[in-house]
C-alpha positions in Angstrom: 90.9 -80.3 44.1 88.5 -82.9 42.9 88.7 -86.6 43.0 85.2 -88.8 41.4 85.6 -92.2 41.8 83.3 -94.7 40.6 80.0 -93.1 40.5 76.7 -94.5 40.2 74.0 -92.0 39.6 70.1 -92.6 39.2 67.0 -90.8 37.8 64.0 -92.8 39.6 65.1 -96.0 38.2 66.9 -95.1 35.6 70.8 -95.7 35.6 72.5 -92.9 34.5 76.3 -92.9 35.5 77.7 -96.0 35.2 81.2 -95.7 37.3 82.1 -92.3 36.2 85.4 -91.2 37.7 87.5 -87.7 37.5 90.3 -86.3 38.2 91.2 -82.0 38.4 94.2 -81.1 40.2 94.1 -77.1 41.4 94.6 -74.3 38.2 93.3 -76.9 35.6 90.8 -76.3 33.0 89.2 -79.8 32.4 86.8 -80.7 30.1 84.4 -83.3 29.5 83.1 -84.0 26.4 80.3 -85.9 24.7 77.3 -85.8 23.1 73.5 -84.5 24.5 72.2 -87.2 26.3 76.1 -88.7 27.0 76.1 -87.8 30.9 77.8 -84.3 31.1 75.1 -82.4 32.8 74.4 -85.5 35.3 78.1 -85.7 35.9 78.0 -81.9 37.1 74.4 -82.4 39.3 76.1 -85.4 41.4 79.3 -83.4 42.3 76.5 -80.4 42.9 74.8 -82.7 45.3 71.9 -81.9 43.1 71.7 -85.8 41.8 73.4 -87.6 44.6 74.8 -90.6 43.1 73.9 -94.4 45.1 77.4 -95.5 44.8 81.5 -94.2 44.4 82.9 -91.9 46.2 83.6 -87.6 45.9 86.2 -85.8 47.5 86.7 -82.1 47.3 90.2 -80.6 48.8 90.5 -84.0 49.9 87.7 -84.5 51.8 84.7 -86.6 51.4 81.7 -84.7 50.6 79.1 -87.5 50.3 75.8 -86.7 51.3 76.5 -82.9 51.5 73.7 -80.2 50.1 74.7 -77.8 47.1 74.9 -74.8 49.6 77.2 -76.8 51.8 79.4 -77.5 48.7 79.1 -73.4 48.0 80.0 -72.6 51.8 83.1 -74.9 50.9 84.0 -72.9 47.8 82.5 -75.1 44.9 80.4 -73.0 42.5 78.2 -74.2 39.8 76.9 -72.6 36.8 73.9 -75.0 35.5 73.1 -75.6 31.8 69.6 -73.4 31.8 70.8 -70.6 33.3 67.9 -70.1 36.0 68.6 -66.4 36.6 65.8 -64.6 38.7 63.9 -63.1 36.3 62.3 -60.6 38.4 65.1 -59.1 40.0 67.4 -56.9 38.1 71.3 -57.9 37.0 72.9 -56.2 40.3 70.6 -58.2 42.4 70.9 -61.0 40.7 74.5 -60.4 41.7 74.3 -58.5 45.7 71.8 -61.9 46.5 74.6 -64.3 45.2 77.9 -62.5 47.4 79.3 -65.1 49.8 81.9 -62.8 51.8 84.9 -64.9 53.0 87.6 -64.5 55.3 89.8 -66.4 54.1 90.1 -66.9 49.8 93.2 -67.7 47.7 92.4 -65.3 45.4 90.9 -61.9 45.1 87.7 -61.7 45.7 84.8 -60.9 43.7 82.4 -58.4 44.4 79.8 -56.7 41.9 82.7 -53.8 40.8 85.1 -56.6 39.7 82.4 -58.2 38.3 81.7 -55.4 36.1 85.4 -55.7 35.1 85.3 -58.4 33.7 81.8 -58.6 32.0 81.5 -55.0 31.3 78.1 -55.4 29.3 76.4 -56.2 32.4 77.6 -53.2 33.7 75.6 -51.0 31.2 72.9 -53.1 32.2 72.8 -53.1 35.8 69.0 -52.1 36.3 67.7 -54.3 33.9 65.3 -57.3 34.4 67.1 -60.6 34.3 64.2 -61.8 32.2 65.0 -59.7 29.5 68.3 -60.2 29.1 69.7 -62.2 25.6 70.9 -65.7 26.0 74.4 -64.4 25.9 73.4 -62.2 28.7 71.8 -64.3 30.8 74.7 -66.7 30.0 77.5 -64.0 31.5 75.0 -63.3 34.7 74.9 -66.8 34.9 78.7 -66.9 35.3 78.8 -63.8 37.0 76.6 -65.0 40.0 78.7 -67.8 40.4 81.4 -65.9 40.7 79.8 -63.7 43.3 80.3 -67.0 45.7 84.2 -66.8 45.7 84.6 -70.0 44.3 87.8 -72.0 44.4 86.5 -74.4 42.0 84.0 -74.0 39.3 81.6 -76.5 37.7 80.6 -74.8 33.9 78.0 -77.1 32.6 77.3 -76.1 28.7 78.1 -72.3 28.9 78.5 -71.9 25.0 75.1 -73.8 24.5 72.9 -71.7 21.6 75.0 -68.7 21.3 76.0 -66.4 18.7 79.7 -67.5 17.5 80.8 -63.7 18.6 79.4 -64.7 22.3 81.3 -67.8 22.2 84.2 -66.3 21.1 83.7 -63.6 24.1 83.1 -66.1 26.8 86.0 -68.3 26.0 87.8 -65.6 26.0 86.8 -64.9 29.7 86.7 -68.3 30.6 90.2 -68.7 29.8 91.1 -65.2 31.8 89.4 -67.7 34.9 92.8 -69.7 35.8 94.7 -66.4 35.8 92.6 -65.5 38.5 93.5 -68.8 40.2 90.4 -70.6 39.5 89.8 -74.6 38.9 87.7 -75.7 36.2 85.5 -78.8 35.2 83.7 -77.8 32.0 81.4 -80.6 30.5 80.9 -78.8 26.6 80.0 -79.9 23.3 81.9 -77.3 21.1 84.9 -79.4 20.8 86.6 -76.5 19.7 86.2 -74.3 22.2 86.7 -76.8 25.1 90.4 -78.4 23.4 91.5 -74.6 23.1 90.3 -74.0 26.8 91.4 -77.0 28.5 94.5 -78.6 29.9 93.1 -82.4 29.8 89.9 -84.0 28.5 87.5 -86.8 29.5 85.0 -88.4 26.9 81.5 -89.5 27.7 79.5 -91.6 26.0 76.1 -93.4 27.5 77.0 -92.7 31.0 80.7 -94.4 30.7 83.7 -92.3 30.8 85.4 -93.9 27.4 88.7 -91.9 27.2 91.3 -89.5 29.1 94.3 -87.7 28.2 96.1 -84.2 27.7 94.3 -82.3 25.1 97.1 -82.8 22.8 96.3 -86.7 23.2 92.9 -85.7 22.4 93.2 -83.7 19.2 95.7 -86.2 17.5 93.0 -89.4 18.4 90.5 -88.9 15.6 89.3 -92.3 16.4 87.3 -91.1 19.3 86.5 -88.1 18.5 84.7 -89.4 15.7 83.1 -92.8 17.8 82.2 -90.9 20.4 81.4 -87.0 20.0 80.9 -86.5 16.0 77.0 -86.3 15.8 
């Protein structure tokens, strides 16, 4: 589904990424892990096209998507749910939604509209004709997710979801996150609750300064306490 090879990614004249590459094959959950500052979010924004990285190489279904604008990666069934959120304040939950449907003809799943939306977040239901801007974080946080979902996605970039959250929304949005792959979904989630992301995720990468320092199964993971206390204790 996704292949990174060798990234290079830049702020101004700042080096960033420093050959990052990754791996998720179709129904994985994968997680990347590290610390603030490690690389995660800057990871997600270059296979966004948000941060275009200078050198390596991505490929999405198996073809090279260098160069290609984030709606172009949307059109080709990448969706992206960024670390602050950014709902449309203004508008209400069911337009934040109806302004996010991308109607496809041809999806390997079933497709979400607002109804199935409501489904599966049912608190945004009772809140349909309420300002984004004054939803809670948690809120905000599942019409975040919900408006990415409202693009069909095949594959789906969560960047921080559980980020300054009440441990009862955490537990609700893994919960949901995990109910993703059953609905065919492919996940990259770049996290910092270690425990939420090992209980989530199939296979783990670990970033540390912009360098990708380990990969395995989660199982790997767990048992190598060596790394996860180099790398992602704080």
């Amino acid at each position: 589904m996704l292949e990174v090879e060798g990234i290079h990614t830049y702020y101004g004249l700042s080096h960033i990424l420093f050959g990052v590459s990754i791996q998720v094959t179709g129904g994985e959950i994968v997680c990347l892990l590290g610390r603030n500052g490690a690389g995660k979010s800057t990871t997600m924004r270059s296979i966004m096209g948000l941060t275009p990285p200078k050198q390596g190489t991505i490929r999405f279904k198996g073809a090279s998507i260098k160069g290609r604008k984030p709606y172009q990666l949307a059109r080709q069934g990448m969706g992206y749910v960024p670390d602050n959120r950014r709902v449309f304040a203004d508008l209400t939950v069911g337009d934040n939604l109806e302004i996010s449907e991308r109607k496809v003809s041809r999806y390997s799943g079933i497709p979400w509209t607002k109804e199935g939306i409501y489904d599966f977040f049912p608190a945004l239901g009772r809140i349909d004709s309420r300002r984004a801007g004054f939803l809670s974080g948690g809120e905000q946080q599942m019409l975040t997710i919900a408006r990415a979902l409202m693009t069909n996605p095949d594959f789906l970039l969560l960047d921080e979801p559980t980020e300054g959250l009440a441990p009862l929304i955490v537990d609700d949005l893994e919960q949901r996150i995990g109910r993703l792959r059953e609905r065919g979904l492919t996940v990259l989630l770049a996290e910092q609750n270690q425990k939420v992301a090992l209980r989530l995720s199939d296979r783990g990468y670990v970033i540390d300064n912009g360098v990708i320092r380990y990969h395995g199964t989660i199982d790997d993971l767990r048992e190598n306490e060596d790394v996860r206390r180099k790398y992602l204790l704080v």
